[in-house]
KEMI-878255 format. One line per 10 residues: number of its first residue (from 1); their letters; for each residue x, y, z of N, C-alpha, C, CB. Coordinates in nm, 2 decimals. Glycine has a CB too. Example, Ala and Ser with C-alpha at 12.3 -4.5 7.8 and 13.67 -1.06 7.14 Angstrom:
1 = AS = 1.32/-0.57/0.78/1.23/-0.45/0.78/1.32/-0.33/0.78/1.13/-0.45/0.90 ~ 1.28/-0.22/0.71/1.37/-0.11/0.71/1.29/0.00/0.79/1.41/-0.06/0.57
***
This chain:
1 = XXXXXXXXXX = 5.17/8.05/9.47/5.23/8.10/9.60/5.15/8.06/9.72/5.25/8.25/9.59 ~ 5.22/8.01/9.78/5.15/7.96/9.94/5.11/8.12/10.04/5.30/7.84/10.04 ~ 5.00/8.10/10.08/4.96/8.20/10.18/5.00/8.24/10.28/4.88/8.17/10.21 ~ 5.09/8.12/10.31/5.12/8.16/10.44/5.29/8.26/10.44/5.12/7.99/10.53 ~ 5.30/8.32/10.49/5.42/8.42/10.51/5.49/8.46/10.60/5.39/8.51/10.49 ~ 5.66/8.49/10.62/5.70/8.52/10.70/5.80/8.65/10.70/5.72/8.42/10.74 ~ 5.78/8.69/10.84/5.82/8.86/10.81/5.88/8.84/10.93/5.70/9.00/10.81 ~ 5.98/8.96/10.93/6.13/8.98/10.97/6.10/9.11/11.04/6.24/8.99/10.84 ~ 6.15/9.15/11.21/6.11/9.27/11.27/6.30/9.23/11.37/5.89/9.27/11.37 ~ 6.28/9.39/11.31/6.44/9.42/11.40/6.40/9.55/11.50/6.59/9.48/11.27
11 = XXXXXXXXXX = 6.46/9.51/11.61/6.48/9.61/11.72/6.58/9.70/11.74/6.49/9.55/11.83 ~ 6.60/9.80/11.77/6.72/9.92/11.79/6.69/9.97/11.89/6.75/10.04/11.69 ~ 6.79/10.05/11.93/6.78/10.09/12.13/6.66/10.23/12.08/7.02/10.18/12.25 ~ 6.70/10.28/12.00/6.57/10.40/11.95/6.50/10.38/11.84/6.63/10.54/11.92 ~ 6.48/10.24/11.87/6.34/10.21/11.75/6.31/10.09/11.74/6.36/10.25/11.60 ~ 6.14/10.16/11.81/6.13/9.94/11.79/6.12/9.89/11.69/5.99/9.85/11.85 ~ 6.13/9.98/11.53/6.10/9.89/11.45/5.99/9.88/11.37/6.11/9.81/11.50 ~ 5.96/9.80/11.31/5.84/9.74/11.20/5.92/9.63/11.13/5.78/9.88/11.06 ~ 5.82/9.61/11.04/5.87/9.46/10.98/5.93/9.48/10.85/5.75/9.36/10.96 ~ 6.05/9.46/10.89/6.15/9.50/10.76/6.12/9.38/10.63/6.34/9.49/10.83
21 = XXXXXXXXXX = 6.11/9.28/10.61/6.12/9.19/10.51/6.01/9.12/10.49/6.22/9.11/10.52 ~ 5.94/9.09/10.40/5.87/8.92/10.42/5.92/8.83/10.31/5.68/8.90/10.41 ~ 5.88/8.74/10.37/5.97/8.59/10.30/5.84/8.53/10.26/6.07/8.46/10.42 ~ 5.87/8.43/10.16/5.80/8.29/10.14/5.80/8.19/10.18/5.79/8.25/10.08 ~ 5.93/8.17/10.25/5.96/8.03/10.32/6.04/8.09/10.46/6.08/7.93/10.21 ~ 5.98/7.98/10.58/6.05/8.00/10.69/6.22/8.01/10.72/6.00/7.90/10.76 ~ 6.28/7.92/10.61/6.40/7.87/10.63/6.47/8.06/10.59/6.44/7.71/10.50 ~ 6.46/8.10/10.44/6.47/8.27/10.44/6.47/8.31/10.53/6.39/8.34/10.40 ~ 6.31/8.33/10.60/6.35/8.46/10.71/6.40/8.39/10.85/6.19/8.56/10.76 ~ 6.46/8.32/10.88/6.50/8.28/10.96/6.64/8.34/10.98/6.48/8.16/10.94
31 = XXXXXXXXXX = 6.74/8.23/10.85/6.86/8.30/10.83/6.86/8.46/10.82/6.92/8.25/10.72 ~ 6.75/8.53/10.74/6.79/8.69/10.75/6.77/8.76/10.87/6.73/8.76/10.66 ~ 6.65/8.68/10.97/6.66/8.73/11.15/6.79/8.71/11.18/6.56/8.63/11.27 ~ 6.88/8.60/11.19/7.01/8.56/11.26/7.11/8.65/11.23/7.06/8.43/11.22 ~ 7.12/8.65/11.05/7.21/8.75/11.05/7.18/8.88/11.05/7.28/8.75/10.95 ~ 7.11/8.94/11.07/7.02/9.08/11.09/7.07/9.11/11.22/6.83/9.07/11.09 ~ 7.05/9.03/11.31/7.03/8.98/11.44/7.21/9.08/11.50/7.01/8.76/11.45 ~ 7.32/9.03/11.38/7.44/9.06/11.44/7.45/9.21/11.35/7.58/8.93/11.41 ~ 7.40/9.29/11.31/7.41/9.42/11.27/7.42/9.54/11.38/7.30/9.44/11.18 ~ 7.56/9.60/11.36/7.55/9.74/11.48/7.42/9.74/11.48/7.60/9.92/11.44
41 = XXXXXXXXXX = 7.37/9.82/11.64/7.28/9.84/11.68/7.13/9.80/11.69/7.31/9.91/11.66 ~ 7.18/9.64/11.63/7.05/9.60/11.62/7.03/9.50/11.77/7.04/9.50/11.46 ~ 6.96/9.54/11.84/6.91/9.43/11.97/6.87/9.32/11.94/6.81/9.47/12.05 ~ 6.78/9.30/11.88/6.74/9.15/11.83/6.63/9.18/11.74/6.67/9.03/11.95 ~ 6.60/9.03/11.67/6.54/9.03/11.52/6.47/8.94/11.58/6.63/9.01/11.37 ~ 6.28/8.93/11.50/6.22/8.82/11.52/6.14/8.78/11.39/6.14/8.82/11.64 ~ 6.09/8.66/11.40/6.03/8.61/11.28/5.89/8.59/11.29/6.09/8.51/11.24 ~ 5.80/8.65/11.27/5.68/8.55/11.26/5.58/8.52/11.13/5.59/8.60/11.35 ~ 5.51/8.48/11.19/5.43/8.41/11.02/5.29/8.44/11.03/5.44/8.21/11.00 ~ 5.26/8.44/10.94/5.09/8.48/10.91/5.05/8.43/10.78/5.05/8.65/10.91
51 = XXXXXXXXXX = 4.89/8.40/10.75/4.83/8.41/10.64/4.75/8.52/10.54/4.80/8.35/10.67 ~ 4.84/8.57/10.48/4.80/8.68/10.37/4.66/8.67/10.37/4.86/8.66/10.21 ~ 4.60/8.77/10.44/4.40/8.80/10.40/4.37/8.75/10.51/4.29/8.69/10.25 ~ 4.41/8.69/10.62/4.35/8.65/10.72/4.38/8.71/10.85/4.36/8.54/10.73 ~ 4.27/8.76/10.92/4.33/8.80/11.06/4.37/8.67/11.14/4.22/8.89/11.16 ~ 4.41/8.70/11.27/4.46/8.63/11.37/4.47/8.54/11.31/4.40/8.62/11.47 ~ 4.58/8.52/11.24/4.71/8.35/11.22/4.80/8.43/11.23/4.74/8.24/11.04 ~ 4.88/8.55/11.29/4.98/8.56/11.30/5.03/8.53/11.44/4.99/8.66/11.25 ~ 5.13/8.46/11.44/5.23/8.39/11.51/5.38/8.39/11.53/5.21/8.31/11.48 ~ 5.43/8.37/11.66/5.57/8.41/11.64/5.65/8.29/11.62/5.62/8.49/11.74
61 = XXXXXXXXXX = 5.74/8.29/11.56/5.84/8.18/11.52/5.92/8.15/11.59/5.90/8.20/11.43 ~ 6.00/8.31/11.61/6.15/8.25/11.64/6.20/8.39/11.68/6.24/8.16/11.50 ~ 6.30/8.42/11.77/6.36/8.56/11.78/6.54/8.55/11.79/6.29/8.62/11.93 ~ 6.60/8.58/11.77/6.74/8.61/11.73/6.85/8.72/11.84/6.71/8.69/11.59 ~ 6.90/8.70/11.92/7.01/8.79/11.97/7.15/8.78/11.93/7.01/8.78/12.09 ~ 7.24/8.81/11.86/7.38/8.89/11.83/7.41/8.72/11.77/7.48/8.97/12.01 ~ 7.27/8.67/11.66/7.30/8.56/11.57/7.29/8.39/11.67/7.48/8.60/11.49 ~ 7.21/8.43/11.79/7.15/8.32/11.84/7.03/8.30/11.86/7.19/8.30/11.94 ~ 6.93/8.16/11.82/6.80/8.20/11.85/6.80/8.17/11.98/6.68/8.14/11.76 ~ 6.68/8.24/12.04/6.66/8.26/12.18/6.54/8.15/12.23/6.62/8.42/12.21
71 = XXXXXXXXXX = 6.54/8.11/12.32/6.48/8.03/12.38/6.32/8.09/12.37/6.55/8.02/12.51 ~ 6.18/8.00/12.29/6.06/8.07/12.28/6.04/8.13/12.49/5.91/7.92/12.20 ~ 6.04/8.01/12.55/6.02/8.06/12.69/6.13/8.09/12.80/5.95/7.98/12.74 ~ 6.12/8.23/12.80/6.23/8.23/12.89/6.20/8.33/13.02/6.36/8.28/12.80 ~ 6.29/8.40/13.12/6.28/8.46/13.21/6.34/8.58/13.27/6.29/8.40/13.27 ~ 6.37/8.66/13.17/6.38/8.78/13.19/6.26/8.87/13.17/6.49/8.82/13.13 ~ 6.28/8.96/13.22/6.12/9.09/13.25/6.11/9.11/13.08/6.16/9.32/13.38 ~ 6.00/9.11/13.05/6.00/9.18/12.93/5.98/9.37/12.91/5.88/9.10/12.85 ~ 5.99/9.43/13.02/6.00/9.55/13.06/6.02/9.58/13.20/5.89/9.61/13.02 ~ 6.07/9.68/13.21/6.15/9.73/13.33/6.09/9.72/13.44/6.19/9.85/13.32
81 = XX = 6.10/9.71/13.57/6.00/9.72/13.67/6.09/9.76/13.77/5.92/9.58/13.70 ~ 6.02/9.88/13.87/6.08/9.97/13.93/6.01/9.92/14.10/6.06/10.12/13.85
***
């Protein structure tokens, strides 16, 4: 088994969540972010990857809204601002 891993985190309007799945291969958690992604109440799903035993390799992949991936850089606030 390859070290490296990828895990699956879904968002809800009352819960940010944790990391619901991990995968062995990117292509897996990819498709299960997308379709995750279109479940009632799910806001969006993301993917990232890491290496089992090692700190800091974890990295983000890829993120998912209503079964689209989303652009890594984009421009909306990532929290509210008053």
């Amino acid at each position: 088994m390859a070290d490296t891993v990828y895990s699956v985190h879904a968002t809800r309007p009352d819960d940010v969540g944790a990391v619901e799945v991990i995968f062995g291969t990117e292509a897996e958690a990819r498709e299960y972010a997308r379709s995750r992604s279109l479940d009632d109440r799910v806001l969006s799903t993301s993917v990232t990857s890491f290496r089992v035993g090692r700190l800091g390799t974890r990295q983000s992949v890829a993120w998912f809204v209503e079964g689209n991936e989303q652009p890594r850089s984009f421009t909306r606030r990532l929290y509210p601002t008053d």
